[in-house]
N, C-alpha and C positions, 0 to 999 in steps of 0.2 A: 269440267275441263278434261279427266281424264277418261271419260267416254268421247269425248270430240274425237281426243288424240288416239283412242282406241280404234274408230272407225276410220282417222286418216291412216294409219297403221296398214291395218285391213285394205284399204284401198288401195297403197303404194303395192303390196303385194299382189292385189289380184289383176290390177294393172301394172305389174311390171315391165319398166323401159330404164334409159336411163333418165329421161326428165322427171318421172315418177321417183325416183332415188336421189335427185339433186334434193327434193325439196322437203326430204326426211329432216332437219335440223330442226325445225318449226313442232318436232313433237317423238325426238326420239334424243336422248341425254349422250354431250357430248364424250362420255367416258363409258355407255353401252356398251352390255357383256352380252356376247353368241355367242352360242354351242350348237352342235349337232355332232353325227359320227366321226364328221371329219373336220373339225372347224373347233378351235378354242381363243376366240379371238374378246381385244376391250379397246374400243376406239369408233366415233363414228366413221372417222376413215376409211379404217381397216374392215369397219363392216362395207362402207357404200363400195370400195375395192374387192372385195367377196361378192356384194352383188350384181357389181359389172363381171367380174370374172365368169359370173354366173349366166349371165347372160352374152357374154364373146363363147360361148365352151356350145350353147344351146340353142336349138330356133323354135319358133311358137311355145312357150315359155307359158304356162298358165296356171296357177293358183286358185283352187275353187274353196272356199272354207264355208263348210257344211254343217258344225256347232258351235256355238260358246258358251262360254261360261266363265261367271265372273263369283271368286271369292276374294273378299277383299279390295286388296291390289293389286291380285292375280288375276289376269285375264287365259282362261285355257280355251284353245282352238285345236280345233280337231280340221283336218286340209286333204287336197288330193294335189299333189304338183304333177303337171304333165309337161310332155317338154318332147324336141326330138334333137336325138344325139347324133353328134357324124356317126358313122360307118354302124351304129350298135341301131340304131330308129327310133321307133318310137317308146318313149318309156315315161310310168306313171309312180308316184313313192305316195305312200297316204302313210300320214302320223299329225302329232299332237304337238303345238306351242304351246310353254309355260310364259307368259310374257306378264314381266312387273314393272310396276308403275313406281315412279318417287314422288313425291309429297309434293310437284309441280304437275304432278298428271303426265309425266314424258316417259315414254319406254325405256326402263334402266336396265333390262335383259331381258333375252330372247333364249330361250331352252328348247330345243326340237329334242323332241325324242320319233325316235321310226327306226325300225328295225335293218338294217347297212346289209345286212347277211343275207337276208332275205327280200331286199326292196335294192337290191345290186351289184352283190359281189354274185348270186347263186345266176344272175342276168350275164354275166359275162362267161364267156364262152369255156375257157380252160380253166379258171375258178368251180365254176358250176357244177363240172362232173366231179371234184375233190370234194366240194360241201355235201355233194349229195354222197357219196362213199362216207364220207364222217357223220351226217345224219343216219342214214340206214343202220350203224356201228352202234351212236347212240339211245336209238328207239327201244322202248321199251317192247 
């Protein structure tokens, strides 16, 4: 079961829509904890409303995941999200899911890790020239 639910997991994200996200219930736990840089949310709700948000904010919207790995109940993926933004274009974030399973095989969190600093504050325009003055600072 909880490879089933791992690969419908996997397929809700790399088909991302909103029908694709209605029909997460079937194998992601109604009380589900996300994280990433900017996101600390527990509720499927709160997640399926993160991931429309996610998709009203973006257009051509695509998820490629490139490895896994499974310890345990941990399933780790390794991703490239691509997407195009109003006015900023086209933009790509690659990082890692820690995604765990409960004793039903159903997604009970989602852990993104990827670097925010460098995969799109250093992307925006007035941020950019400041992180790069504070990197040059810090460089060995």
């Amino acid at each position: 079961m909880k490879s089933e639910n791992a690969q419908s997991y996997i397929r809700m994200f790399e088909n991302l829509s909103t029908e694709t996200i209605t029909g997460m219930d079937a194998f992601v736990c109604p009380d589900v904890k996300f994280k990433d840089p900017f996101n600390d949310i527990t509720g499927i709700e709160k997640f399926r409303a993160l991931l429309d948000k996610t998709l009203s904010d973006v257009t051509e919207p695509s998820f490629d995941v490139t490895h896994r790995a499974w310890d345990g109940d941990v399933l780790f993926l390794r991703w490239t999200f691509r997407c195009r933004v109003r006015v900023l274009g086209d933009w790509a974030v690659t990082g890692m899911s820690e995604i765990r399973f409960d004793a039903q095989g159903r997604v009970c969190a989602h852990i993104d890790h990827w670097d925010a600093a460098e995969q799109f504050y250093e992307k925006l325009p007035v941020v950019r020239v400041l992180l790069r003055v504070i990197k040059r600072r810090l460089r060995v």
